[in-house]
C-alpha positions as CSV (number, residue, x, y, z in Angstrom):
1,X,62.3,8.3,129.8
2,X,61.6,6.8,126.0
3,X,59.3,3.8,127.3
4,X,57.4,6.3,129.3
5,X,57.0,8.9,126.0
6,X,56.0,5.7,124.0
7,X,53.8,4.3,126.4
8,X,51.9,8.3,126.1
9,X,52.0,8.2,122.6
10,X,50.3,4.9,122.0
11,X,47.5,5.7,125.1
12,X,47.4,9.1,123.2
13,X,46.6,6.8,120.0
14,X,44.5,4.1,121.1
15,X,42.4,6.0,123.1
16,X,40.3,8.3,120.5
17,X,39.8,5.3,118.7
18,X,38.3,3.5,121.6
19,X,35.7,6.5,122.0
20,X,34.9,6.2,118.0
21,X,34.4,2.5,118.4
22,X,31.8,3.0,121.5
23,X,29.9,5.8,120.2
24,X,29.7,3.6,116.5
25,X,28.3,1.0,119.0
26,X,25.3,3.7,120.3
27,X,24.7,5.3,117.1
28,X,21.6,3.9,115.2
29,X,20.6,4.4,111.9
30,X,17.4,3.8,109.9
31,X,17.3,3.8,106.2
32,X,14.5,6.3,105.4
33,X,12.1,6.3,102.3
34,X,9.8,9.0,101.2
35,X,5.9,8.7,100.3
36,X,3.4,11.2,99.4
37,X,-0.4,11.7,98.6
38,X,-1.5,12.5,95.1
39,X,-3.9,15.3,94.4
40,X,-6.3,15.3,90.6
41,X,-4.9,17.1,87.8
42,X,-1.5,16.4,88.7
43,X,1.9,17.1,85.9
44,X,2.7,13.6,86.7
45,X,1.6,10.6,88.8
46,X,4.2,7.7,89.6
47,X,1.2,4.8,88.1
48,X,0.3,7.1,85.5
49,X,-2.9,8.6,86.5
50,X,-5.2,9.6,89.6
51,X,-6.9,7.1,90.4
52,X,-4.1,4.5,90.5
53,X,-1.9,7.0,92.4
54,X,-4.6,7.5,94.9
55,X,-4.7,3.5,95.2
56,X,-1.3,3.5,95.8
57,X,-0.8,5.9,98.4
58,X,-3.6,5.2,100.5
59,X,-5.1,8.5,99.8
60,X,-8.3,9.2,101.7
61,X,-8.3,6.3,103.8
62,X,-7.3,5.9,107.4
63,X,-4.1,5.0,108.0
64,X,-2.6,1.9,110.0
65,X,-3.2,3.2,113.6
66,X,-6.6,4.7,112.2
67,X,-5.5,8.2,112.2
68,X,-6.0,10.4,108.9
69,X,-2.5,11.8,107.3
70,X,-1.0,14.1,108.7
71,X,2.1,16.6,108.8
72,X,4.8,14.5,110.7
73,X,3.7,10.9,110.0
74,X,6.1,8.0,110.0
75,X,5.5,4.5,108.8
76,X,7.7,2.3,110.9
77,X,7.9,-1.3,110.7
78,X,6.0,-3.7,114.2
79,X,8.7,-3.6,116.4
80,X,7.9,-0.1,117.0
81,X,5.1,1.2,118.7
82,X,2.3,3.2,117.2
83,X,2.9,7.0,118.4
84,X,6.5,6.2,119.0
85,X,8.4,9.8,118.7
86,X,11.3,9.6,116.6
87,X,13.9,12.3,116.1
88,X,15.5,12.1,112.5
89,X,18.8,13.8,112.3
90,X,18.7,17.1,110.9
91,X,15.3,16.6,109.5
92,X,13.5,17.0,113.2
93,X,10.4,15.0,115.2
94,X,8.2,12.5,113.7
95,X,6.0,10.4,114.5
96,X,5.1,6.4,114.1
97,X,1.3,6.1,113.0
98,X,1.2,3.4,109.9
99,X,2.8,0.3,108.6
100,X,2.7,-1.6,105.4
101,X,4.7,-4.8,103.7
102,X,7.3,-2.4,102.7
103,X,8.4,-1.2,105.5
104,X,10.8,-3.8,107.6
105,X,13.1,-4.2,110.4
106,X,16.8,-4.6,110.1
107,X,17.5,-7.7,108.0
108,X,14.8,-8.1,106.0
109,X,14.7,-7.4,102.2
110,X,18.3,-7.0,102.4
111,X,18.1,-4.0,104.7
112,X,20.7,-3.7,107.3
113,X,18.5,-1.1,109.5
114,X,15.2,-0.8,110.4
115,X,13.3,0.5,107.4
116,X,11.1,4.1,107.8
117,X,8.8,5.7,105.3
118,X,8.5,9.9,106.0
119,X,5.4,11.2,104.2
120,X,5.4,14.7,102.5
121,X,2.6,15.7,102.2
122,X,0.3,16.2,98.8
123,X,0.7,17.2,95.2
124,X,3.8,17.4,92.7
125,X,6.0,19.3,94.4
126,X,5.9,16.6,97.3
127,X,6.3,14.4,94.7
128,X,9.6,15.5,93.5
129,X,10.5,15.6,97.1
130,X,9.8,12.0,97.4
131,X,11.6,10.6,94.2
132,X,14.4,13.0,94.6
133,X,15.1,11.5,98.4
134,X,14.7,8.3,97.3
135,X,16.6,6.3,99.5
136,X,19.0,7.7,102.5
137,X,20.5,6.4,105.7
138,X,20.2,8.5,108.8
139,X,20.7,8.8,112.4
140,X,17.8,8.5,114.8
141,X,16.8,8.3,118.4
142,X,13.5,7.6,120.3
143,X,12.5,10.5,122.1
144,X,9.5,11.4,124.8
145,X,6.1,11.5,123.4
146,X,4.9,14.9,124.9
147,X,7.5,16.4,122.9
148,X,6.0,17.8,119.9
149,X,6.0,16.9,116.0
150,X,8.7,19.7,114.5
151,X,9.8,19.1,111.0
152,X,10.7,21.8,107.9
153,X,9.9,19.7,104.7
154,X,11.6,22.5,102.7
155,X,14.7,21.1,103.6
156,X,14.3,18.0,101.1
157,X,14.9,19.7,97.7
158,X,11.9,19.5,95.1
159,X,14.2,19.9,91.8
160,X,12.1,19.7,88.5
161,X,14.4,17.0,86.8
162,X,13.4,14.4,89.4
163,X,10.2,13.5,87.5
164,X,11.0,13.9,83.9
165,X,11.9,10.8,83.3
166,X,8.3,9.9,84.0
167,X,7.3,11.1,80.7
168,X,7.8,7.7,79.5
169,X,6.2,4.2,78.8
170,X,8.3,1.2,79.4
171,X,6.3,-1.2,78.1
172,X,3.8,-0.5,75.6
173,X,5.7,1.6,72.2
174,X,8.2,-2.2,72.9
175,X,5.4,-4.7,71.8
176,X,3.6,-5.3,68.7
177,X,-0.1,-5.2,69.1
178,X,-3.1,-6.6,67.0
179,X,-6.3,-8.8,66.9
180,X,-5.0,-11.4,68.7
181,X,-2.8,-9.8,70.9
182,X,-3.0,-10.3,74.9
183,X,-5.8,-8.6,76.2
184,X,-3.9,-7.0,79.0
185,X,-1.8,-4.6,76.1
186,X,-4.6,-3.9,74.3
187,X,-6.1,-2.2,76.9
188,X,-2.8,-0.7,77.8
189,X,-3.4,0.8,74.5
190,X,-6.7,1.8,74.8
191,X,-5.5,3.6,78.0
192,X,-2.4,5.2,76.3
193,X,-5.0,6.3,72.8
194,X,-7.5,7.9,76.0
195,X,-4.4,9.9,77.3
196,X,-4.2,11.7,74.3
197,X,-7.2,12.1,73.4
198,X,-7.6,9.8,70.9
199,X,-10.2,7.0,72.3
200,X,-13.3,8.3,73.7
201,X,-15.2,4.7,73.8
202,X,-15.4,2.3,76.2
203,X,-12.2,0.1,77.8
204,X,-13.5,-3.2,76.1
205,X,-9.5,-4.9,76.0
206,X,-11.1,-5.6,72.6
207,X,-8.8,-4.5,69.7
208,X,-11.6,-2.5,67.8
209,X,-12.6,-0.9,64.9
210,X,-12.3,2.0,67.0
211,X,-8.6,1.4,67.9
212,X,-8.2,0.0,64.1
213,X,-9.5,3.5,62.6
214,X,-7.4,5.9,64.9
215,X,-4.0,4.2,64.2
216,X,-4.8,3.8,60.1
217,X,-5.3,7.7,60.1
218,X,-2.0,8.5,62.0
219,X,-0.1,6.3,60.1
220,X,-2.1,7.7,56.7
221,X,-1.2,11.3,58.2
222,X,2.0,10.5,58.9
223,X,3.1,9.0,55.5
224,X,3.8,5.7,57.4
225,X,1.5,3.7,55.2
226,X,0.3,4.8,51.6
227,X,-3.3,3.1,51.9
228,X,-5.6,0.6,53.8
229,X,-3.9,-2.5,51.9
230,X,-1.0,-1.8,53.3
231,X,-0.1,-5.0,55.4
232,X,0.7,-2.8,58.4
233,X,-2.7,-0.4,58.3
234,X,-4.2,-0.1,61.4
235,X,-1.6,-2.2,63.4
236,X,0.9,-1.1,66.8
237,X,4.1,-2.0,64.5
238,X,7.7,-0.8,65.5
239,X,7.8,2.5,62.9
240,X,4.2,3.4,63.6
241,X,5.2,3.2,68.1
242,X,8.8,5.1,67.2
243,X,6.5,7.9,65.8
244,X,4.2,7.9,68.9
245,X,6.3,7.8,71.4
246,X,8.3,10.9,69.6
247,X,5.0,12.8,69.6
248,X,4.1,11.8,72.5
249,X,7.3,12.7,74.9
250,X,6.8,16.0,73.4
251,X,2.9,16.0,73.6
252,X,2.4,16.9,69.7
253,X,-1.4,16.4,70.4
254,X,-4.4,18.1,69.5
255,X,-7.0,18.0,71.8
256,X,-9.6,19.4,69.2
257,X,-8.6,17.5,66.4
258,X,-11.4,14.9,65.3
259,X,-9.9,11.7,63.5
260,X,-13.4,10.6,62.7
261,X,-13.3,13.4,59.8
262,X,-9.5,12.5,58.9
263,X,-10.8,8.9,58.8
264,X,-13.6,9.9,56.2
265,X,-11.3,12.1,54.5
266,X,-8.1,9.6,53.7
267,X,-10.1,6.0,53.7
268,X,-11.4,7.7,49.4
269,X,-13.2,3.9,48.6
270,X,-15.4,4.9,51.4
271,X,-16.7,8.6,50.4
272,X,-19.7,7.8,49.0
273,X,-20.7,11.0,48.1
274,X,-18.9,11.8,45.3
275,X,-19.6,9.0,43.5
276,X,-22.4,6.2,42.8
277,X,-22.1,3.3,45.3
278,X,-20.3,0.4,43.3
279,X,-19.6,-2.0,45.6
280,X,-20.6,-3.5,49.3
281,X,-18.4,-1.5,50.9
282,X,-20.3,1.7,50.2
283,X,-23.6,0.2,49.9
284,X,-23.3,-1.0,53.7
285,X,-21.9,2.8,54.2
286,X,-24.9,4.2,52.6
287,X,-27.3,1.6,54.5
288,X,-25.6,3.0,57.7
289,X,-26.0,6.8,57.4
290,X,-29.8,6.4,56.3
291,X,-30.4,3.9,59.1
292,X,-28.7,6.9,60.9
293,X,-31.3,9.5,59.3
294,X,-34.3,7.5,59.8
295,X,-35.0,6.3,56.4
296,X,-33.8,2.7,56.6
297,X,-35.2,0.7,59.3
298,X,-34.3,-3.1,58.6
299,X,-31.0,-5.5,58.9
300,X,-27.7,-3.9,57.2
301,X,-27.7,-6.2,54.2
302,X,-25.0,-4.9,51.7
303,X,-27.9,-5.4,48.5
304,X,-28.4,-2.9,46.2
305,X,-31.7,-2.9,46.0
306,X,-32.9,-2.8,49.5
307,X,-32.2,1.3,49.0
308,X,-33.7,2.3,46.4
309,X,-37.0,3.0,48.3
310,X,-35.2,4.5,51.5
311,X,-33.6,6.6,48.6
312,X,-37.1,8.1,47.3
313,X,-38.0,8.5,50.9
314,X,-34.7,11.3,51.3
315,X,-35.5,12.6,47.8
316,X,-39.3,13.4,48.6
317,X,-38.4,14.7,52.5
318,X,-35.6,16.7,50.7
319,X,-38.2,18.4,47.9
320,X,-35.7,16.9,45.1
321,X,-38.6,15.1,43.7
322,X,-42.1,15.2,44.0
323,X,-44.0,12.3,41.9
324,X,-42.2,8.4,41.3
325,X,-42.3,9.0,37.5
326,X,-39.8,12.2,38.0
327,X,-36.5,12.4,36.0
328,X,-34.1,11.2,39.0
329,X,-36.3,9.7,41.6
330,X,-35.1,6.3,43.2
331,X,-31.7,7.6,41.8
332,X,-28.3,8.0,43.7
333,X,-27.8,11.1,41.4
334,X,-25.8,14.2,42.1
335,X,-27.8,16.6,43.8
336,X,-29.4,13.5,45.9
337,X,-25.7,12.4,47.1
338,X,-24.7,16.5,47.7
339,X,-27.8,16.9,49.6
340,X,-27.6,13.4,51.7
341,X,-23.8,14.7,52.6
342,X,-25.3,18.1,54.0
343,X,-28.3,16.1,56.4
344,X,-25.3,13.7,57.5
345,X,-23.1,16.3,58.7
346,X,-25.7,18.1,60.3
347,X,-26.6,14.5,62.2
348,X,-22.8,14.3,62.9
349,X,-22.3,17.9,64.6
350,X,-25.7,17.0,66.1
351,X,-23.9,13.8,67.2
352,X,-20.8,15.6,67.6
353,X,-22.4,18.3,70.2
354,X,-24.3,15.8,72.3
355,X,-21.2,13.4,72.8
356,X,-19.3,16.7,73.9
357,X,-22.0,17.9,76.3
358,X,-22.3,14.7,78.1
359,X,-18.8,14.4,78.4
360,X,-18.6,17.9,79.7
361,X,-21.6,17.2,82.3
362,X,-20.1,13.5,83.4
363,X,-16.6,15.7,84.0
364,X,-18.4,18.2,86.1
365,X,-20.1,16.1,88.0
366,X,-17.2,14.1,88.8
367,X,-15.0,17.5,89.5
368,X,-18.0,18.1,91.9
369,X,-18.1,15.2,93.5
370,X,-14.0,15.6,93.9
371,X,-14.8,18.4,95.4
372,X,-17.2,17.7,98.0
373,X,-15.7,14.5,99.2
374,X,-12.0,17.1,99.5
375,X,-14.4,19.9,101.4
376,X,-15.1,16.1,103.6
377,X,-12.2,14.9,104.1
378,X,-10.8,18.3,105.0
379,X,-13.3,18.9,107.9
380,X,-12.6,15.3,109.2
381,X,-9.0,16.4,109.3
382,X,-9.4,19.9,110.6
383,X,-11.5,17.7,113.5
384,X,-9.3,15.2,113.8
385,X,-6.1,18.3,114.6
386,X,-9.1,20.4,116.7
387,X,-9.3,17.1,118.7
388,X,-5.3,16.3,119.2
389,X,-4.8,20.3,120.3
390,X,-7.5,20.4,122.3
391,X,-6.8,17.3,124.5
392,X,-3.3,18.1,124.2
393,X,-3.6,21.4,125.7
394,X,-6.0,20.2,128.5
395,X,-3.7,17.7,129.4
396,X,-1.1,20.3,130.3
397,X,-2.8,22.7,131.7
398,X,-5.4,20.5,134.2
399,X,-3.3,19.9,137.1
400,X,-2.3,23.7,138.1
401,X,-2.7,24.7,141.5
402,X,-3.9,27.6,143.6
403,X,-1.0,30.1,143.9
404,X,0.9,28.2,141.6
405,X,3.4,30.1,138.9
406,X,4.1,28.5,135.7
407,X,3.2,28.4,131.6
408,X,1.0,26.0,132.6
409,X,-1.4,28.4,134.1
410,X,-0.6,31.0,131.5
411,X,-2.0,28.2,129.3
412,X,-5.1,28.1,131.2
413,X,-5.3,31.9,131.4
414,X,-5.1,31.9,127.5
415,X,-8.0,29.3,127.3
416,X,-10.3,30.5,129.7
417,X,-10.2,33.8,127.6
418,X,-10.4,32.4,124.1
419,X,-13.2,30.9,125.9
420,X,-14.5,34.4,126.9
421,X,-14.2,34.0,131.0
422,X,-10.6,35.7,131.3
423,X,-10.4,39.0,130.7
424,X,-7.5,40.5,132.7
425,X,-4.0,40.1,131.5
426,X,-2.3,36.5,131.6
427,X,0.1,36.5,134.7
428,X,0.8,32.9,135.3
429,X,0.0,33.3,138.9
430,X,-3.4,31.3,140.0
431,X,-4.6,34.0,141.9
432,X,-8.5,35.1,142.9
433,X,-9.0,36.5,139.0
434,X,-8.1,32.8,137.5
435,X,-10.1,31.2,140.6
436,X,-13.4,33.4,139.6
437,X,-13.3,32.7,136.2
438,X,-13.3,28.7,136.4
439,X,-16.1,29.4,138.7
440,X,-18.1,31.4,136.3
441,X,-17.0,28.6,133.9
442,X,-18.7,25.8,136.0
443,X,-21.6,27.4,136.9
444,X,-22.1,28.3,133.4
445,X,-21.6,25.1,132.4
446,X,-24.0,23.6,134.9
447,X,-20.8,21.9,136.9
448,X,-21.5,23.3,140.5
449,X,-24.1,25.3,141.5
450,X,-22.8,27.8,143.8
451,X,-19.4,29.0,144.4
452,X,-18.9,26.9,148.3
453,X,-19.6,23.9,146.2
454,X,-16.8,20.7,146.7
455,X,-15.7,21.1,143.2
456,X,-15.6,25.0,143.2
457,X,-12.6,26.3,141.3
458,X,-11.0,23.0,141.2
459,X,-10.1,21.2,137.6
460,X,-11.5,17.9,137.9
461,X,-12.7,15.2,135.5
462,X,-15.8,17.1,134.6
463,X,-15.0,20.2,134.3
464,X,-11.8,19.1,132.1
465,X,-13.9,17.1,129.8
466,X,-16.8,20.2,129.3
467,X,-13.2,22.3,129.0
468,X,-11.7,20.2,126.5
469,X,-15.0,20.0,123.8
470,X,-15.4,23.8,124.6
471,X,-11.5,24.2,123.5
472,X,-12.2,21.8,120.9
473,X,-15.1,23.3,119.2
474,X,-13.3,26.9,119.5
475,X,-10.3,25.6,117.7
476,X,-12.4,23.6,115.0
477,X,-14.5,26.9,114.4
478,X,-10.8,29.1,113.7
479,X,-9.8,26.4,111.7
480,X,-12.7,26.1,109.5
481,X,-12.8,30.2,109.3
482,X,-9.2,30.4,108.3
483,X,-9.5,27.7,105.7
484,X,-13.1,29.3,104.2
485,X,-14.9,25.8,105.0
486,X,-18.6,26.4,104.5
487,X,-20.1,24.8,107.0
488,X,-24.0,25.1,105.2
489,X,-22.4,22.9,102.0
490,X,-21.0,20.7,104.0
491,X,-24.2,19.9,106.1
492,X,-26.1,19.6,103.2
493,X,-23.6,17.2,101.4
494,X,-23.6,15.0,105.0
495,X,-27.3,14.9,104.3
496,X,-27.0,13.7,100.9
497,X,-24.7,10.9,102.1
């Protein structure tokens, strides 16, 4: 009797295990990454800005298989099939329609499963999404393709936290940066100073005057430096990056501030309005703002002499003198230097204005241009979905029967009264009403002529292809109504292309 009761308790143990060990065996896993598509004017991008994002993702361009993004979309690695279905536990059906390097098969790039990529869809939000998933392992089957793409993406948390630590630069407040520094972190630079505002000029990866002027009047503003001998003026040194960065995480930027005035202001051997021009410094200054004003048209030579006739010219423009033997003419006198500063800062807000107009002008013709290529894009894809529904409806619904009962000829019912030839109630029967309407439909439609023709009633390859781009267009026009698409723009931007 004990051997027996051992013999059940041991069968009792071994056998459980036995099951675990065999459904381990038909359980597969993939380890699933998350991607997403960047929109303009974003809190944060991944690379930094836009345009780089957009460059990473893909964004805008067809995808592997040639299909635009859409809600659902898997990247798998080759040895799955494009349109393969996949169910991902918990997280529903998707569906395999791009590849790239990234994404492997088991044992590659240290993975031990097949590597996916899920994309969710545009914008920060979806960003968060994507960074806060990261990296997960999950359970996964290969299901029929008629079955449909069902997903909830609210399910992946968005939490806020997941994309502050963006709000940093890893490599550029760690290096010193000058003159003769790499050309690559100069422009890094360049690109941090047009972030905030700073550097309005061209990306040269040259370390300018430009560059030189706005660091010397932080630093100056700062207290970092206590004048333009300093040996650090005007240079990317450790104290002067510390300060930045601190400013920057916490954005202590002013977008109106203009550091050309601040740079006037704090660099004192270079006002050369309060006093008489002494040295070559301020006599190259003084060349430059009547070359500016139009009364010195020759080489920038840094002589003395070479403005004393410009300098008449101002004065007898100005009505400060009138004859050459007059008290203060050819003179860098008082009233001539307090008058010379009003003309130059009208030139400068002159200067000032234009500058800001054209930037305003370039920016809304590029937010224009943003625009229509998004109103573009967003018709191809509303197409592109009109197309998928429409042939995936037909598809079902082409091979009812007369007297048949089903959804399938509900479906048809449905369609052939969005389509305006049904208008009874949908029974699901295909009975004389849904037999006269596909006849209406084809005669219509110039499919058969008269009612005892062969094809009368019946579903075949024409009448399901006129069908299918009448569904097609129906579906295209609700989309475009309930998305406010306006179809006049958009032909008139496809003629401009």
């Amino acid at each position: 009797m004990k051997k027996i009761l051992a013999a059940i308790i041991i069968t009792l143990l071994l056998v459980p295990n036995f099951i675990l060990k065999a459904e381990a065996k038909n359980t597969w896993y993939f380890v699933v990454t998350a991607y997403y598509s960047p929109l303009p004017n974003q809190n944060f991008y991944l690379t930094w800005n836009y345009k780089s994002e957009k460059r990473l993702n893909w964004q805008w361009i067809r995808w592997a298989s040639w299909k635009w993004v859409f809600s659902g979309m898997l990247a798998g690695p080759k040895n799955y099939k494009f349109w393969t279905k996949i169910y991902l536990e918990w997280l529903g059906v998707w569906e395999i329609s791009d590849r790239w390097w990234a994404i492997v098969s088991a044992w590659n790039r240290w993975y031990r499963n097949d590597r996916i990529d899920v994309w969710v869809w545009y914008g920060d939000e979806w960003l968060r999404r994507a960074l806060y998933w990261w990296k997960r392992t999950i359970k996964w089957r290969i299901i029929n393709k008629n079955n449909e793409v069902t997903l909830d993406y609210n399910i992946i948390s968005a939490p806020k936290w997941a994309t502050t630590w963006l709000k940093t630069v890893p490599n550029i407040f760690k290096k010193w940066i000058g003159k003769w520094s790499n050309y690559t972190n100069v422009v890094k630079l360049q690109t941090l100073l047009k972030e905030t505002w700073l550097y309005n000029w061209k990306m040269d990866w040259i370390y300018n005057n430009t560059i030189i002027d706005i660091i010397y009047s932080f630093q100056i503003k700062n207290w970092l430096i206590k004048s333009w001998r300093s040996y650090w003026a005007g240079y990317w040194w450790w104290t002067t990056r510390k300060l930045f960065l601190k400013k920057y995480l916490n954005w202590d930027f002013d977008k109106n501030t203009s550091y050309k005035k601040e740079i006037i202001n704090t660099k004192k051997e270079l006002n050369i309005f309060s006093w008489p021009v002494n040295n070559i410094d301020k006599i190259k200054k003084l060349q430059e703002i009547l070359n500016a004003l139009g009364y010195y048209n020759w080489k920038i030579t840094w002589v003395k002499k070479d403005i004393i006739d410009p300098i008449y010219d101002f004065q007898k423009s100005q009505g400060i003198v009138k004859y050459t033997y007059s008290p203060w003419a050819w003179s860098y006198w008082p009233k001539t230097r307090s008058s010379l500063e009003k003309e130059y800062k009208i030139y400068q807000d002159k200067i000032e204005k234009e500058r800001k107009e054209k930037i305003k002008i370039e920016e809304d013709i590029r937010k224009e241009q943003e625009r229509k290529d998004a109103l573009e894009k967003k018709y191809e894809y509303l197409k592109e979905l009109s197309i998928k529904n429409a042939t995936k409806k037909i598809n079902y619904i082409w091979e009812s029967k007369f007297w048949e009962v089903s959804h399938r000829v509900r479906d048809l019912q449905n369609t052939l009264k969005e389509l305006g030839y049904f208008e009874f109630k949908d029974t699901a029967i295909y009975w004389d009403k849904t037999k006269d309407s596909i006849i209406k439909y084809q005669i219509d439609n110039n499919i058969i002529s008269t009612q005892d023709d062969l094809w009368a009633w019946i579903i075949g390859p024409k009448t399901k292809k006129v069908l299918k781009n009448d569904l097609q267009n129906k579906i295209l026009k609700d989309l475009v109504i309930s998305e406010k698409i306006n179809i006049k723009e958009l032909v008139v931007i496809k003629k401009e292309a």
